[in-house]
N, C-alpha and C positions, 0 to 999 in steps of 0.2 A: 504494500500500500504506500501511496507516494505520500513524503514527509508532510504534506500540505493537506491533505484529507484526514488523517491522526489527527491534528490538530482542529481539523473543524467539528468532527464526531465529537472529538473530547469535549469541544466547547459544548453541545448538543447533549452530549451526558450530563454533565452539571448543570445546564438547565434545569434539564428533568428531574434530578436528583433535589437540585433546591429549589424546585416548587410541587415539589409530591407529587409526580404525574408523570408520563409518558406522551408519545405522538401519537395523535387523535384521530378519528377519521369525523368527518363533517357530519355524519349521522349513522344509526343501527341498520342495519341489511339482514333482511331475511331470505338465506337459501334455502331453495326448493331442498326437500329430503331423497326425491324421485332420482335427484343426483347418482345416492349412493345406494340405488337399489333397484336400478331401469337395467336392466339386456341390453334393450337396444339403446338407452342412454351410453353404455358400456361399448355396444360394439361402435359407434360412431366414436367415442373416444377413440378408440383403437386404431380406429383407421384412418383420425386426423391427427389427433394428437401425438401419436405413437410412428406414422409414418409419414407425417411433413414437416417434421422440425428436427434439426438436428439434436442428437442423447449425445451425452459429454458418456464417454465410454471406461473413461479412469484416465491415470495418469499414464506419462510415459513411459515411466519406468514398471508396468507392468508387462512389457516387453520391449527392456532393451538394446536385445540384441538380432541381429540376421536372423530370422528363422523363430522367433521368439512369437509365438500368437494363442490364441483365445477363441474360444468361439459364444455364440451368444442366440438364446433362441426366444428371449424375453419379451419382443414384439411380435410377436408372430413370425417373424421374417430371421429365418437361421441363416446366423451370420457369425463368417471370420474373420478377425479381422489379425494382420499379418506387417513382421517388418519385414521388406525388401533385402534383395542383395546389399542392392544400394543405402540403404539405412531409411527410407520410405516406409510409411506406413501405408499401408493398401487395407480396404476391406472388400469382402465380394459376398455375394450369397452362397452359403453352404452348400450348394449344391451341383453332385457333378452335372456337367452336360450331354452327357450321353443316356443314362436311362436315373437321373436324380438322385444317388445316392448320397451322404452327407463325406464331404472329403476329409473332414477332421474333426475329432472329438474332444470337449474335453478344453485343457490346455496344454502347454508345453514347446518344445521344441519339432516343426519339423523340419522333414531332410530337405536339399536343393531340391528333389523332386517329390511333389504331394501325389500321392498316387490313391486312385479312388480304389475302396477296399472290395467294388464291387466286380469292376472286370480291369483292373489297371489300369485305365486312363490317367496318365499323369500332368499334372502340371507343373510348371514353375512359383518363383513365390510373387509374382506378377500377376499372377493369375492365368499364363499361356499354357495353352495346352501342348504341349513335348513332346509327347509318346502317345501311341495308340497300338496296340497288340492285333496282329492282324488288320493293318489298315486299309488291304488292299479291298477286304470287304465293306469298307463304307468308303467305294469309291462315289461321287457325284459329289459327295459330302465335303464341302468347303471346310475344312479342319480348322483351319487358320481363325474361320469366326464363333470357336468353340470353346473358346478359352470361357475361363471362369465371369459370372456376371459379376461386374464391377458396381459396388456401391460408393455415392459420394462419401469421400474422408479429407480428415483436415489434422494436421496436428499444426499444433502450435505454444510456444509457451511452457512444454509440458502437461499438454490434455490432449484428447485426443477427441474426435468429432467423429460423429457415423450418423449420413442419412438414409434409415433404411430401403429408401425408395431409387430403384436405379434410374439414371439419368436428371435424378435432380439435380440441385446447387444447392453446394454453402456457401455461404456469406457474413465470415465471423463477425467482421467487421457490423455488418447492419441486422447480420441474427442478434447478435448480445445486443444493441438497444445501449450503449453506451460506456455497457463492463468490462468490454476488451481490455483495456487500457490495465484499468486494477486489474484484472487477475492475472496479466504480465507481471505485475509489477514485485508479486510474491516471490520469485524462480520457483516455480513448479519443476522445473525442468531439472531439479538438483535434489529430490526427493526419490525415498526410497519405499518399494511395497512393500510393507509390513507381513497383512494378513487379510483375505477377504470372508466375511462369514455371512451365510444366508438364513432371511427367517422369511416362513410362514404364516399366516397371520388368517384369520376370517375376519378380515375388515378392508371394507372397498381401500381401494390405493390411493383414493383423494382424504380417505382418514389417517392414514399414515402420513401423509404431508401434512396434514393440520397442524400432525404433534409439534412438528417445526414453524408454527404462523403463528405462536403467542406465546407470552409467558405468566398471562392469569393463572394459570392451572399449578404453577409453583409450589405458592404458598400452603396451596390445600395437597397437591395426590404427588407434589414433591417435597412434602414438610421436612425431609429426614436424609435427602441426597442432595439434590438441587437448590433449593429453598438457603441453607446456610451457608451458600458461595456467592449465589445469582443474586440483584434485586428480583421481584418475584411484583411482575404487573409492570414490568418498566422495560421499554424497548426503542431503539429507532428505525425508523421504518421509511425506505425510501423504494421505489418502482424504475423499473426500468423496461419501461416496453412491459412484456407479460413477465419478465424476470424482475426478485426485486432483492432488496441487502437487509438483511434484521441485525443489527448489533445490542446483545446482551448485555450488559455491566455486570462483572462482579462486586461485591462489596467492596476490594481491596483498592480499586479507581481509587478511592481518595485518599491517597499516599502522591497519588501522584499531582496534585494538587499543588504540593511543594519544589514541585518541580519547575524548571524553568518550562515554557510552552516547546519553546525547539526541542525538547526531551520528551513531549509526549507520545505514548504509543499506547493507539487503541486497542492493538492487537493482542498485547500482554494481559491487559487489566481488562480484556471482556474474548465473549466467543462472538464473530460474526457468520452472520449466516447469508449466504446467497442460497435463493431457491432461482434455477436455473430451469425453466419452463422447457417442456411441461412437469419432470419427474423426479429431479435431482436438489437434493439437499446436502449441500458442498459447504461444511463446517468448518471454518478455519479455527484449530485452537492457538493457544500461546506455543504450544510446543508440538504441535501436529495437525494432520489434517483428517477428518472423516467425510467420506464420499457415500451419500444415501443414495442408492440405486433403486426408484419405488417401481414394480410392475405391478396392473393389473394380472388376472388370471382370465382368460378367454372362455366368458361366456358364463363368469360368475362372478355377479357384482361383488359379492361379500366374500370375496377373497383376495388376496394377495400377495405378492411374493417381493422382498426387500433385501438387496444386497449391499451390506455396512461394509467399504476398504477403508482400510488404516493407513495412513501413509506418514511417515516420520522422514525429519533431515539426514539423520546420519545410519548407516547400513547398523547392524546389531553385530557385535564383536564382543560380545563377553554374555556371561549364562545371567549375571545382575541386570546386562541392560534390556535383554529379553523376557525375564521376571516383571520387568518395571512395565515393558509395552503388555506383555502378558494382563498384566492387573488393570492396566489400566482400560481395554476392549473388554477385559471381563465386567467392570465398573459400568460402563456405554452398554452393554448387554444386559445384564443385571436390569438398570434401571429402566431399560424399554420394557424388559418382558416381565419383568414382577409389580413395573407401576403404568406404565405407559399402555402396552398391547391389551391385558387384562380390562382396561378400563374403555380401549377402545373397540373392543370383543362386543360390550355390551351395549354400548352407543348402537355399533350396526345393527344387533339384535332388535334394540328398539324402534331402530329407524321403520323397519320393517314390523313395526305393532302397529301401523297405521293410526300410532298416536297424537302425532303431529304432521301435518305437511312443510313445515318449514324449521328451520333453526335459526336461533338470532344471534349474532353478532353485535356485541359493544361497538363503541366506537373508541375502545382499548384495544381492539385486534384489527387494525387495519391491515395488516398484510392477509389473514385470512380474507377479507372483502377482496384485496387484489387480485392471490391468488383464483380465486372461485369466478372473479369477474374474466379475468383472463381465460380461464378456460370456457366459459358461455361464449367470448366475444369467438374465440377461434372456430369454436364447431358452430358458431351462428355465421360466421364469415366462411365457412367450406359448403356449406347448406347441407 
């Protein structure tokens, strides 16, 4: 974060802090409930919001190196995504081209040649197809335009970008809506993957991003974890296009107080959040990063699937500094699943009592109104 933004949030914390309050939204919003309990509310997410906007797919150093790739089937749309010879990130669809079988599973290292498990077709890590076993029998057949289907990718900065849809465009620049800038400005690009751990959940995917739009809920179902580090109701809250930035305060901000201004940093004394539309909750701590990966589940609203990466500055060299990340994803785990998911288990339950048609939003949780407006305005802008 550039030195000149610290400084202004910090101002923007102490505000808030001495006048007991937080950023306001101009008035209460009630969301439809039909949100997190519609099919077809679901499937049109799926297939606007999950395939026209580029997913931040983690950092770079989850692969690397040559050869270093991942695959992903979380949009519907199974996808590798793969470094080059050349040190290029490439993604394509999982799939071979000759009778569709998946070319690679899983994660890990493959060879110069990916070879499909089903009759050999191999490719390059370009996605070219190389080899074909017996090729004389698919003569007529233009081989050349067989290669793997290429999805748009972007890396940069240290993140890495995949739009699931072939032949789109990214446009980091005018996709983020103004956050390019910050999240350069961190070096992502000098971070190391820790650990990625995945949860299940029966609660639609747009409840699992809530948990990240407010910090009302602190004081009360965080009394005991969160509550005695965070203010609890105190946030700032700014929009960026459909993306926006939450910065948390810890209690400890006012130490720094004493500080000259050119010495402030927001980073230290709070956690900030970008939610990076439509799915990703991208945590910056003081001394690490966590990457919320939310997917729906296809074809059922009250489910979903959540991939938490850990990403830390310096590689793990000793069995103490792997204890310390150890405990500390055990802590972020812990507190989702024995106070966070539990409580939002029975939210979706009730959605579905047909006891309320709408939910109300304070105008203490303006990023929840963002978020939720952002997502109407897109699937109302796709028809």
């Amino acid at each position: 974060m550039r030195r000149e933004t610290h400084g202004e949030l910090s101002e923007r914390i102490f505000a808030l802090i001495d006048g007991k309050t937080t950023d306001l939204a101009p008035e209460v919003y009630l969301n439809p409930v039909e949100g997190y309990t519609s099919p077809e509310k679901l499937e049109q997410e799926m297939r606007t919001l999950f395939r026209q906007y580029p997913l931040l797919m983690g950092m770079s150093c989850r692969i690397p190196e040559p050869g270093d790739y991942f695959t992903d089937d979380n949009t519907g749309v199974p996808m590798v995504v793969i470094r080059g010879d050349d040190g290029k990130v490439n993604a394509f669809v999982n799939v071979c081209t000759h009778r569709g079988a998946r070319v690679l599973e899983g994660e890990g290292k493959a060879g110069r040649l990916i070879s499909c498990p089903y009759h050999a077709w191999a490719f390059d890590r370009a996605g070219c197809l190389v080899k074909v076993p017996d090729a004389e029998s698919f003569a007529g057949v233009d081989l050349e335009t067989c290669g793997l289907t290429v999805l748009p990718c972007e890396e940069r900065d240290g993140l890495i970008w995949v739009l699931p849809t072939p032949g789109g465009v990214i446009e980091l620049d005018k996709d983020l809506n103004g956050l390019a800038d910050e999240l350069s400005s961190y070096g992502y690009d000098t971070y190391h993957h820790y650990e990625t751990r995945t949860i299940r959940q029966k609660i639609n995917w747009k409840g699992i991003m809530d948990t990240f739009l407010e910090p009302y809920h602190f004081a009360a179902l965080h009394r005991d974890t969160v509550a005695p580090i965070f203010f609890a109701n105190m946030c700032l809250f700014d929009g960026f296009g459909p993306h926006l930035r939450e910065v948390f305060p810890r209690k400890t901000i006012e130490k720094m107080r004493d500080q000259p201004k050119s010495e402030w940093d927001a980073v230290t004394y709070s956690a900030i959040v970008y939610v990076l539309f439509p799915n990703t909750a991208f945590v910056m701590q003081a001394d690490h990063v966590e990457i919320w990966r939310i997917f729906p589940v296809p074809g059922k609203p009250d489910e979903s699937v959540t991939h938490l990466e850990f990403y830390i500055p310096e590689p793990v060299t000793s069995e103490s500094a792997r204890r310390h990340w150890d405990n500390n994803m055990d802590l972020v785990i812990r507190t989702v699943q024995e106070e966070d998911f539990p409580t939002g288990e029975g939210i979706q339950s009730g959605y579905h009592s047909g006891a309320r048609s709408h939910v109300i939003y304070g105008r203490n949780e303006p990023a929840l109104m963002h978020f939720e407006r952002s997502v109407s305005e897109a699937l109302d802008t796709a028809g």
